[in-house]
OpenMM code with the backbone's topology and positions (N, CA, C; nanometers):
from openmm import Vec3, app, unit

residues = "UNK UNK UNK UNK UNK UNK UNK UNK UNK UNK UNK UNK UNK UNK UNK UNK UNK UNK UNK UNK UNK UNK UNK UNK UNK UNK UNK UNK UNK UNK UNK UNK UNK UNK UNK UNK UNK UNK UNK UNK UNK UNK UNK UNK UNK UNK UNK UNK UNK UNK UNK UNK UNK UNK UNK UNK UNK UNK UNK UNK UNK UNK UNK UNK UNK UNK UNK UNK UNK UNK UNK UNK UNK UNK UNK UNK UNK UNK UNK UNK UNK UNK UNK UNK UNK UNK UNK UNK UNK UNK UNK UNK UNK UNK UNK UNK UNK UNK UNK UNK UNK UNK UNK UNK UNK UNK UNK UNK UNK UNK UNK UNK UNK UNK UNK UNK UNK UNK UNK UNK UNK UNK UNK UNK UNK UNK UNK UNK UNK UNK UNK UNK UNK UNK UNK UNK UNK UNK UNK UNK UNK UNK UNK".split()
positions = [
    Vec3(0.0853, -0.1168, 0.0000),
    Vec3(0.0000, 0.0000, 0.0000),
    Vec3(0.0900, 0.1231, 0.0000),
    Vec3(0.1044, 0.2428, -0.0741),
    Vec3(0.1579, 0.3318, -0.0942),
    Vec3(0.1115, 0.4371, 0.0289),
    Vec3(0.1947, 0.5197, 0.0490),
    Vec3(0.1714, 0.6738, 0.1406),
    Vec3(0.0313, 0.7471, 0.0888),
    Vec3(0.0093, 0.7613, -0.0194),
    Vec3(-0.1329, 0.8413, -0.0044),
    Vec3(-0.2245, 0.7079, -0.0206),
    Vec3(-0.1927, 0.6261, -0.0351),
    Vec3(-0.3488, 0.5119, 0.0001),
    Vec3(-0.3632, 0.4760, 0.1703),
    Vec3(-0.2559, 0.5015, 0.2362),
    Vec3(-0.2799, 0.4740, 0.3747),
    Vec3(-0.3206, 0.6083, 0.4746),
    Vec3(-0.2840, 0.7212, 0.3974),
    Vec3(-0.2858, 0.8162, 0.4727),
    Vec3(-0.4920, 0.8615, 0.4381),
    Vec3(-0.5282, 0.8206, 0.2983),
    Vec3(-0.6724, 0.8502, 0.2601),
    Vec3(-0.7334, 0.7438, 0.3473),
    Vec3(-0.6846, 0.5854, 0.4110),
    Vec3(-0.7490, 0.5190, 0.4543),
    Vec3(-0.7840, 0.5548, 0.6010),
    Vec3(-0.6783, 0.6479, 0.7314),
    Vec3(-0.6695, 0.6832, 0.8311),
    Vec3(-0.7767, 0.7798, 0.7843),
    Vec3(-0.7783, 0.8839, 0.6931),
    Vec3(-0.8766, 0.9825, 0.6724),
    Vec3(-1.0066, 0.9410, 0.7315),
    Vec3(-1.0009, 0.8438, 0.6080),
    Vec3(-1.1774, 0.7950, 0.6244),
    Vec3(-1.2277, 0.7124, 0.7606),
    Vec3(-1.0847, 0.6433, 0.8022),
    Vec3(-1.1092, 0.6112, 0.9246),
    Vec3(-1.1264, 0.6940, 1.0596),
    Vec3(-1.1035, 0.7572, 1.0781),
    Vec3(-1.1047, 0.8546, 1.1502),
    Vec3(-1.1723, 0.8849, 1.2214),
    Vec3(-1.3434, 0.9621, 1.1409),
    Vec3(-1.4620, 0.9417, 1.1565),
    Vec3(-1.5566, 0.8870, 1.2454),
    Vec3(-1.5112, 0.7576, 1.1525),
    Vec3(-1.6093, 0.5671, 1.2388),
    Vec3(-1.5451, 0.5614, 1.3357),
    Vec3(-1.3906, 0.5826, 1.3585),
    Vec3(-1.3781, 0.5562, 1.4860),
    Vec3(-1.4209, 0.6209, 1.6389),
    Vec3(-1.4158, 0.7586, 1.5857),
    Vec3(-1.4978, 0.8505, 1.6858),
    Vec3(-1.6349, 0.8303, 1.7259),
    Vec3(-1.6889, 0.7878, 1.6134),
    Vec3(-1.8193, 0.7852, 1.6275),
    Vec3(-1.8434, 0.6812, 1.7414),
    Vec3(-1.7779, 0.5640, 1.7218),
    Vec3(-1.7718, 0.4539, 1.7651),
    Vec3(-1.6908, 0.4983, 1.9075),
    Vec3(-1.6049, 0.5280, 1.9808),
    Vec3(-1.5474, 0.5942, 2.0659),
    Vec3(-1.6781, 0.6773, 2.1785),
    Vec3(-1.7141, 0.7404, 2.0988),
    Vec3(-1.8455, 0.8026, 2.1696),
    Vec3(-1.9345, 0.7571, 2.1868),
    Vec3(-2.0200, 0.6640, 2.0990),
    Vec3(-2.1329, 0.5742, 2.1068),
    Vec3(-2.0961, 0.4897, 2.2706),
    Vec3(-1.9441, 0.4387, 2.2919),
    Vec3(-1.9508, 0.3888, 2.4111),
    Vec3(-1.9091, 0.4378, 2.4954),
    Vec3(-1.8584, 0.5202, 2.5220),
    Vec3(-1.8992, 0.5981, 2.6654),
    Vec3(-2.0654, 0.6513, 2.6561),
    Vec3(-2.1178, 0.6851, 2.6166),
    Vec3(-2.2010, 0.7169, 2.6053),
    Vec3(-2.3262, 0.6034, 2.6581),
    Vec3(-2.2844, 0.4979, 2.5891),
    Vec3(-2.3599, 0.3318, 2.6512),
    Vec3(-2.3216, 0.2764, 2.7934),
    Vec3(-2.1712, 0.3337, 2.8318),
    Vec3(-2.1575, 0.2721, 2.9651),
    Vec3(-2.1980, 0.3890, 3.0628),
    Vec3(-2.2456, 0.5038, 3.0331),
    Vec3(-2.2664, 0.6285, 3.1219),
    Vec3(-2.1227, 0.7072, 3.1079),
    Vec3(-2.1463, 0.7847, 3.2647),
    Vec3(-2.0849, 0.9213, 3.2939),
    Vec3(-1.9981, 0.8973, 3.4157),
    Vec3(-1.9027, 0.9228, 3.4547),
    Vec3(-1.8532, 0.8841, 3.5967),
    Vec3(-1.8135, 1.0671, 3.6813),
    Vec3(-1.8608, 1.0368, 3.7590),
    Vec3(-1.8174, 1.2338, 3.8293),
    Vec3(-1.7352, 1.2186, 3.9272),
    Vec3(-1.6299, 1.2954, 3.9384),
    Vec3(-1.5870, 1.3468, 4.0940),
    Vec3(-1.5952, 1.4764, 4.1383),
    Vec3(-1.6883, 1.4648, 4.2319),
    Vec3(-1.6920, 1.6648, 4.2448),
    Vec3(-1.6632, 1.6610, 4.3998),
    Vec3(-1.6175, 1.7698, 4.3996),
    Vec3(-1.5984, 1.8259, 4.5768),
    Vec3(-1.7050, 1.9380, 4.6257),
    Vec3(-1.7254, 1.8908, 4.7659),
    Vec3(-1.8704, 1.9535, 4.8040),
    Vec3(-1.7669, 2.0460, 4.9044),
    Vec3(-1.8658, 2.1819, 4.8989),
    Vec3(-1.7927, 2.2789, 5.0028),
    Vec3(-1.9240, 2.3541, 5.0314),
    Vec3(-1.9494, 2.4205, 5.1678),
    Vec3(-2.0424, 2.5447, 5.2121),
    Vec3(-2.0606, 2.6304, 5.1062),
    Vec3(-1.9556, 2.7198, 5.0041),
    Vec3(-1.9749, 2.7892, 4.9663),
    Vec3(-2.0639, 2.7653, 4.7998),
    Vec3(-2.0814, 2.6529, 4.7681),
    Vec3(-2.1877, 2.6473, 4.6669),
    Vec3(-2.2958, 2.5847, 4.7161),
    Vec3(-2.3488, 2.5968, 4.8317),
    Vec3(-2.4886, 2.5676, 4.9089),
    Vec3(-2.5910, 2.7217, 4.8771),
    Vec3(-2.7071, 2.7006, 4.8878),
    Vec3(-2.7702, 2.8155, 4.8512),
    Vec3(-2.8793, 2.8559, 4.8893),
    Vec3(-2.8580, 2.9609, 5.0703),
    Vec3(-2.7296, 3.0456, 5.0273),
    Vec3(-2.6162, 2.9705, 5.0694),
    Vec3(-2.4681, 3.0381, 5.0577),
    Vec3(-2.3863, 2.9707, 5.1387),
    Vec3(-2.3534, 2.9793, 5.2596),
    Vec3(-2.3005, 2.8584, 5.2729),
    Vec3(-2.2806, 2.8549, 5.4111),
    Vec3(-2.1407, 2.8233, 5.4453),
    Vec3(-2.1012, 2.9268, 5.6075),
    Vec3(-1.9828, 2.9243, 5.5942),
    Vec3(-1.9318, 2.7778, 5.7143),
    Vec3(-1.8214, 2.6962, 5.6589),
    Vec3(-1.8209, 2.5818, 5.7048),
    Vec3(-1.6771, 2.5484, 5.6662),
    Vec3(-1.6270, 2.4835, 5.7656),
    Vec3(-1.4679, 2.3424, 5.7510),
    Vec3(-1.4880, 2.2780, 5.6555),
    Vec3(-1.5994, 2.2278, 5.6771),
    Vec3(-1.6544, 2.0946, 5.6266),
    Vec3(-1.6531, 2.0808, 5.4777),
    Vec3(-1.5704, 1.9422, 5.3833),
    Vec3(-1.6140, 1.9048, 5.2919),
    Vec3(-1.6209, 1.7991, 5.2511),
    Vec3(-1.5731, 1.7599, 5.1163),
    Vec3(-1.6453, 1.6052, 5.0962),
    Vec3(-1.6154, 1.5780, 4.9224),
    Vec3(-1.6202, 1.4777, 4.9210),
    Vec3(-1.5991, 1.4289, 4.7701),
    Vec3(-1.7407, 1.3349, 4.7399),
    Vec3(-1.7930, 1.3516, 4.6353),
    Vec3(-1.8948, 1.2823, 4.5332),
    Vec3(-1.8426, 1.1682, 4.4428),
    Vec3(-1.8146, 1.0977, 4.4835),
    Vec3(-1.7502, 0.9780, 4.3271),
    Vec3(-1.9179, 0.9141, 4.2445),
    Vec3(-1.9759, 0.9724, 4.1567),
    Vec3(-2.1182, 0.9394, 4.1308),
    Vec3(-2.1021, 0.8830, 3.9757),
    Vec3(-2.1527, 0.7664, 3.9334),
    Vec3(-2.1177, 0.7457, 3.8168),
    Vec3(-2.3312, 0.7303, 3.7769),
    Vec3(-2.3127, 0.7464, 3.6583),
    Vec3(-2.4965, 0.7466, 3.6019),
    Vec3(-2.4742, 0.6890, 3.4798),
    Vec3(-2.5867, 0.5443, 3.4731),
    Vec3(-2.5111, 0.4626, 3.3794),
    Vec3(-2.6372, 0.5472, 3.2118),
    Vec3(-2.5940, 0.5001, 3.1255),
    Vec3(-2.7075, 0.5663, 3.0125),
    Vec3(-2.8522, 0.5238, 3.0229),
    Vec3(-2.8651, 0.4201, 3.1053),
    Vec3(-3.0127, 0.3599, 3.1455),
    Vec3(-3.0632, 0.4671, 3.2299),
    Vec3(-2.9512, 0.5518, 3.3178),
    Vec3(-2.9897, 0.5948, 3.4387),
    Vec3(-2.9909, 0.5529, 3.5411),
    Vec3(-2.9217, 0.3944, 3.5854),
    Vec3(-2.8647, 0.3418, 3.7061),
    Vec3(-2.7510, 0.4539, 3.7910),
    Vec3(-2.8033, 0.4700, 3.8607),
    Vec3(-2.6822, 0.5420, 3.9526),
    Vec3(-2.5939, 0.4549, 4.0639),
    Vec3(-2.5012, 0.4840, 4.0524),
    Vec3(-2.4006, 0.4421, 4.1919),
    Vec3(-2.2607, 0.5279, 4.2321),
    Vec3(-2.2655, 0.4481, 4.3439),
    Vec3(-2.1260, 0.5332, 4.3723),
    Vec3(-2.1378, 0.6029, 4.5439),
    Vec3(-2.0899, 0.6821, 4.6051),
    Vec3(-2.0332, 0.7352, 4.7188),
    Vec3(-1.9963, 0.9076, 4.7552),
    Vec3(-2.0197, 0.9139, 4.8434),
    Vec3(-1.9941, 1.0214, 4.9131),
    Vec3(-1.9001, 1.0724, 5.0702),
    Vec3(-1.7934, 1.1215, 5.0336),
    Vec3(-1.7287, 1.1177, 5.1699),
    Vec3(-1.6981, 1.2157, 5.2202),
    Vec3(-1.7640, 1.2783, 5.3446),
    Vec3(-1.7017, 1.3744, 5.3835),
    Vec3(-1.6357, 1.3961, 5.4679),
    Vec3(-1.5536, 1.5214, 5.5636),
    Vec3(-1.4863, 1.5524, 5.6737),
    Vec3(-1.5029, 1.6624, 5.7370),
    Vec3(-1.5385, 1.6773, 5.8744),
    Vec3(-1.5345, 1.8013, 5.9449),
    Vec3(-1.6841, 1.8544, 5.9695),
    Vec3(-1.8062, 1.7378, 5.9038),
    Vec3(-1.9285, 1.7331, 5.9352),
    Vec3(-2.0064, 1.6210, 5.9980),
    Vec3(-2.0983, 1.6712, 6.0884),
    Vec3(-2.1619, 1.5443, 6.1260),
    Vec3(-2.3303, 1.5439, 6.0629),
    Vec3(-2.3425, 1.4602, 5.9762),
    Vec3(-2.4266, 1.4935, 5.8297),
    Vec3(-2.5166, 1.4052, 5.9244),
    Vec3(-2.6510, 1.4259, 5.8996),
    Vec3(-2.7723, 1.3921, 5.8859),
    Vec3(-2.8432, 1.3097, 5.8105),
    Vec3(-2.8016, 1.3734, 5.6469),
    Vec3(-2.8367, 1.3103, 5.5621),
    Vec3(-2.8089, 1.3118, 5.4192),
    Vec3(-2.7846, 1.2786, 5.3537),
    Vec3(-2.7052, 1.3333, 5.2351),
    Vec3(-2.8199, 1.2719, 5.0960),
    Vec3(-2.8414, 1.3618, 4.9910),
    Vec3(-2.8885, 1.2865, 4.8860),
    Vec3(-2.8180, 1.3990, 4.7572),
    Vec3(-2.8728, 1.3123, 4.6403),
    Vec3(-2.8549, 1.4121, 4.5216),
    Vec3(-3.0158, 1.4819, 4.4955),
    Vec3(-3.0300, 1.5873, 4.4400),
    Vec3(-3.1029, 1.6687, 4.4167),
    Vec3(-3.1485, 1.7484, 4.2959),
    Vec3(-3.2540, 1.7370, 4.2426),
    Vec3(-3.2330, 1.8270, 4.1091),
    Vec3(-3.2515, 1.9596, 4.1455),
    Vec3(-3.1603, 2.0329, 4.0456),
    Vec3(-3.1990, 2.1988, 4.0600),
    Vec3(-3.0294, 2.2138, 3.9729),
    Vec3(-3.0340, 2.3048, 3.9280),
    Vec3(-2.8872, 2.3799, 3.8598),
    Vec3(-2.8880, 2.4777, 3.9835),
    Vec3(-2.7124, 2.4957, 3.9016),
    Vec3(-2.6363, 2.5774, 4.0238),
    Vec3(-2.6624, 2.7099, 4.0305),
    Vec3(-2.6928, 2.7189, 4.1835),
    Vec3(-2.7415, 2.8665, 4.2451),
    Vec3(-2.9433, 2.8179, 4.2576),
    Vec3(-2.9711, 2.7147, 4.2215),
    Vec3(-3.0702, 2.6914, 4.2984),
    Vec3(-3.1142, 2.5618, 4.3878),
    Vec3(-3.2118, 2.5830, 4.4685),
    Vec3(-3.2282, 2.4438, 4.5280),
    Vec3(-3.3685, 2.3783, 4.4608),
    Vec3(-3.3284, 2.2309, 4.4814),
    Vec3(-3.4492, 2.1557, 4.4323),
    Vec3(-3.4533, 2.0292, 4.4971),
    Vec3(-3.5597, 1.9571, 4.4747),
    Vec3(-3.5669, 1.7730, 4.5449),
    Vec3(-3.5383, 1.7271, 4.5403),
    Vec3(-3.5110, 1.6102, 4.6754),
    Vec3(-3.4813, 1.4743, 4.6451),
    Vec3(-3.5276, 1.4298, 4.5365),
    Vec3(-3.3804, 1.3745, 4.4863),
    Vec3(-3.4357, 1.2474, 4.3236),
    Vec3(-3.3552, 1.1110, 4.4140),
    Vec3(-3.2436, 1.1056, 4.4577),
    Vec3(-3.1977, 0.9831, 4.5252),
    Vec3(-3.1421, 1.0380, 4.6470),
    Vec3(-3.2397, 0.9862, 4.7660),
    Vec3(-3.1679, 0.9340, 4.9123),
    Vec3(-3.0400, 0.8531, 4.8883),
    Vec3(-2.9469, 0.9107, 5.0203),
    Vec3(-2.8075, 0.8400, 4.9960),
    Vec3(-2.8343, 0.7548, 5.1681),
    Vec3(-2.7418, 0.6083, 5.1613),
    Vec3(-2.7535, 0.5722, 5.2585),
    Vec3(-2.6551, 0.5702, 5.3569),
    Vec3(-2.6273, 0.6265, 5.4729),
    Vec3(-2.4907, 0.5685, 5.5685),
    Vec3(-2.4560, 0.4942, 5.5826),
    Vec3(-2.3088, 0.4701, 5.5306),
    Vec3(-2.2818, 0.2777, 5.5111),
    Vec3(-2.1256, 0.3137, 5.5670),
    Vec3(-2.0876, 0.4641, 5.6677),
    Vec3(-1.9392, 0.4486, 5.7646),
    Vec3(-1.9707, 0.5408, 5.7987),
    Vec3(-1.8680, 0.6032, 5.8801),
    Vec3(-1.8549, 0.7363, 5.9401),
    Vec3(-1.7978, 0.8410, 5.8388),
    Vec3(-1.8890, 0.9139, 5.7797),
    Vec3(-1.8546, 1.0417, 5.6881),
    Vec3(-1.8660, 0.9443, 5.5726),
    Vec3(-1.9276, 0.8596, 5.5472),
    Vec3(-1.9396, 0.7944, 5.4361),
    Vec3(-2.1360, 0.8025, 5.4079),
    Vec3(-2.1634, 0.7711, 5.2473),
    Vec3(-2.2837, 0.7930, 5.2377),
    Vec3(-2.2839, 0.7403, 5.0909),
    Vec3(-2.3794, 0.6371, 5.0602),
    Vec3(-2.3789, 0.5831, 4.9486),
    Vec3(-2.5262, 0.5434, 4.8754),
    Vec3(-2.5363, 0.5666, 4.7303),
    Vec3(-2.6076, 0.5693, 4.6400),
    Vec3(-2.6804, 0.4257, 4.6700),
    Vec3(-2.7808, 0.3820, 4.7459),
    Vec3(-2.8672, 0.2406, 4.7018),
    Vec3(-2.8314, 0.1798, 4.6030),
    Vec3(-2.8497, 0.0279, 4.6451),
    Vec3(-2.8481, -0.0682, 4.5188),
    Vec3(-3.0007, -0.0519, 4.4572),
    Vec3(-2.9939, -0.0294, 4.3157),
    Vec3(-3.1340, -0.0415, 4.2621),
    Vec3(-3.1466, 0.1113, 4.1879),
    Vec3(-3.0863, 0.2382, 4.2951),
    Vec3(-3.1538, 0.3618, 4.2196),
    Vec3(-3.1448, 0.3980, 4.1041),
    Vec3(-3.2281, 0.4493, 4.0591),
    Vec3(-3.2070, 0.5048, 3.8872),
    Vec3(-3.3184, 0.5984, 3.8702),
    Vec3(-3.2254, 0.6912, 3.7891),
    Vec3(-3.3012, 0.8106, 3.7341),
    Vec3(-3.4113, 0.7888, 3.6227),
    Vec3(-3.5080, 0.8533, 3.6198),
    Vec3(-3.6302, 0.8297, 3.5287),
    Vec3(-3.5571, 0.9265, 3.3930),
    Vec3(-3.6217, 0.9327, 3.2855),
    Vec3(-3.5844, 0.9959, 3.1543),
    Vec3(-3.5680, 1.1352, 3.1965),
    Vec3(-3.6573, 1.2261, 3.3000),
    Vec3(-3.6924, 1.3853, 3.3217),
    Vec3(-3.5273, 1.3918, 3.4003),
    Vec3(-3.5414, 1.2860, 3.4861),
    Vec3(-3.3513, 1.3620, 3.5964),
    Vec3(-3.2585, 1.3114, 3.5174),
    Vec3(-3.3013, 1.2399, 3.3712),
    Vec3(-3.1454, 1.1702, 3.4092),
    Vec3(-3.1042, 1.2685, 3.2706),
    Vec3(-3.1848, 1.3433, 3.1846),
    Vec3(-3.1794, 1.4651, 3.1117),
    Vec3(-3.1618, 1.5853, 3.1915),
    Vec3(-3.1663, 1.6107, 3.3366),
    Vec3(-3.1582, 1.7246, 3.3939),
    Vec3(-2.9834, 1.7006, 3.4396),
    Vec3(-2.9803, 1.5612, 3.4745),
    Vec3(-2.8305, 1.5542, 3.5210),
    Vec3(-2.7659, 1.6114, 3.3776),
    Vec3(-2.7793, 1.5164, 3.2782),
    Vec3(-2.6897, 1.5914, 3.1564),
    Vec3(-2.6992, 1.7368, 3.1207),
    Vec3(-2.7640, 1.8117, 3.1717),
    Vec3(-2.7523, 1.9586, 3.1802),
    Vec3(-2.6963, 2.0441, 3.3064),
    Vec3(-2.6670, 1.9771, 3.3773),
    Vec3(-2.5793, 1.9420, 3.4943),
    Vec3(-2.6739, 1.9957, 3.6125),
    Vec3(-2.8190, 1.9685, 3.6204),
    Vec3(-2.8328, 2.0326, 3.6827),
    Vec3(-2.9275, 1.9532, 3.8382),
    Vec3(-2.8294, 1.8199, 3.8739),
    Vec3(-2.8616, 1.7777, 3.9552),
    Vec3(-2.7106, 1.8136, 4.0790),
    Vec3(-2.7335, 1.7715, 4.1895),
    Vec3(-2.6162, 1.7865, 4.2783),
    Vec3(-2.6294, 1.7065, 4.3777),
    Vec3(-2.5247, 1.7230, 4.4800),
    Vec3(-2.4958, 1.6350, 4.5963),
    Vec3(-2.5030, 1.7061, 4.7191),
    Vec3(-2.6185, 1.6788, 4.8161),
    Vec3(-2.6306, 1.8162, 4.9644),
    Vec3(-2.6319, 1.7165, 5.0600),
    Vec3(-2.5368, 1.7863, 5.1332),
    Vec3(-2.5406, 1.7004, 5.2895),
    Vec3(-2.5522, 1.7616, 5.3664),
    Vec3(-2.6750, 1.7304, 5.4327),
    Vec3(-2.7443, 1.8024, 5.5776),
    Vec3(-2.6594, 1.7770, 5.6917),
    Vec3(-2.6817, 1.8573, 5.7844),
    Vec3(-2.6679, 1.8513, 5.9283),
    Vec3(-2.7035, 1.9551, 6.0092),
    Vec3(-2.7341, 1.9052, 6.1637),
    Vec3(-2.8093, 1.9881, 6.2779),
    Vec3(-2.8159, 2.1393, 6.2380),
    Vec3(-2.7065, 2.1616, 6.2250),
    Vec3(-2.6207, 2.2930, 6.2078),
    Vec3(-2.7126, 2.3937, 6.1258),
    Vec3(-2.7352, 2.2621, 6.0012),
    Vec3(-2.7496, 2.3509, 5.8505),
    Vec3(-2.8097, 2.2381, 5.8023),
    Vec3(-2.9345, 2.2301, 5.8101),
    Vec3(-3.0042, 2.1287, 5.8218),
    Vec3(-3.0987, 2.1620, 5.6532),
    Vec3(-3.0765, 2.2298, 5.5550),
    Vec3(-3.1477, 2.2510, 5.4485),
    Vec3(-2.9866, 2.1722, 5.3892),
    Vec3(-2.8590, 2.1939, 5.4469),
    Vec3(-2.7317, 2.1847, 5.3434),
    Vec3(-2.6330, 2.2410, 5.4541),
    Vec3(-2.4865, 2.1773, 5.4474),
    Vec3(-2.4259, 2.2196, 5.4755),
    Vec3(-2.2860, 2.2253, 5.3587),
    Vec3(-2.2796, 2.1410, 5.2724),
    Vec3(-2.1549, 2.1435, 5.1551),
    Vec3(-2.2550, 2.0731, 5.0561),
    Vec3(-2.2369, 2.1151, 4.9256),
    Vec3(-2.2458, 2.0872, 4.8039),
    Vec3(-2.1903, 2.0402, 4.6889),
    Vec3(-2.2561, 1.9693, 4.6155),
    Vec3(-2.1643, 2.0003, 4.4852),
    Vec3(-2.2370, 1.9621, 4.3612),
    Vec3(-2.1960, 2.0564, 4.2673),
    Vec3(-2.2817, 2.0063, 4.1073),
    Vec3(-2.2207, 1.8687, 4.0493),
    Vec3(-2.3545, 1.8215, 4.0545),
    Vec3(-2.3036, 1.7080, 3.9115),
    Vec3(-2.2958, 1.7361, 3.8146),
    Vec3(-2.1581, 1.6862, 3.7233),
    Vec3(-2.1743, 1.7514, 3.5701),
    Vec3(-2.1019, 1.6469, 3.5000),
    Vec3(-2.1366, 1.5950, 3.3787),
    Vec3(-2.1020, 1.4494, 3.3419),
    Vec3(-2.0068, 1.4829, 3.2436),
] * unit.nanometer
topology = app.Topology()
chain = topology.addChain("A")
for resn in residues:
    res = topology.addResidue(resn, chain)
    for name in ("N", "CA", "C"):
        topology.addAtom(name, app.Element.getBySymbol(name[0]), res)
């Protein structure tokens, strides 16, 4: 095969392969790591306290994954729809499964309406406590 027949074949390949590249991430989901802090709670709140989100959302809309924080004694933690700078509802209760730990149920999954609101990023991660019992650290999901 000569230099311009291999270099027209990468051309055309190129393409399919992307396409194909994207088609599967896209089929296995989204994986997030976000860090939750007081100051994107809303309003904010001023706080030590933060925390990491490891949240993966599969393209069905299976969710899983964890939440860990430090320097709070949380109440309750879930994800929430609303974009950033507003608040909105429980879509998934998270469960206490350690100390500063908080994890996504076996089973949950987003319906077609959240799991299109997550891809506009406009679901998040709030963890309550006594203190600050609407939120005390946050964080946007964004896939």
């Amino acid at each position: 095969m000569n230099t311009l027949s291999l270099q027209s074949l990468r051309q055309s390949i190129r393409p399919a392969l992307a396409a194909i590249l994207l088609a599967g991430a896209a089929a296995s989901g989204w994986a997030a790591e976000v860090k939750l802090s007081g100051d994107q709670e809303v309003p904010p709140v001023t706080t030590s306290a933060t925390g990491v989100a490891k949240i993966t959302v599969a393209a069905d809309g299976a969710v899983s994954g964890t939440v860990t924080t430090t320097g709070v004694v949380a109440t309750a933690a879930h994800i929430h729809i609303g974009a950033a700078g507003k608040n909105g509802g429980v879509v998934v209760p998270l469960t206490k499964t350690g100390d500063g730990v908080w994890s996504v149920p076996a089973g949950a999954k987003l319906d077609a309406d959240q799991l299109k609101a997550y891809r506009a990023d406009e679901l998040y991660v709030n963890v309550h406590s006594e203190a600050h019992k609407p939120g005390e650290i946050r964080g946007q999901l964004k896939p």
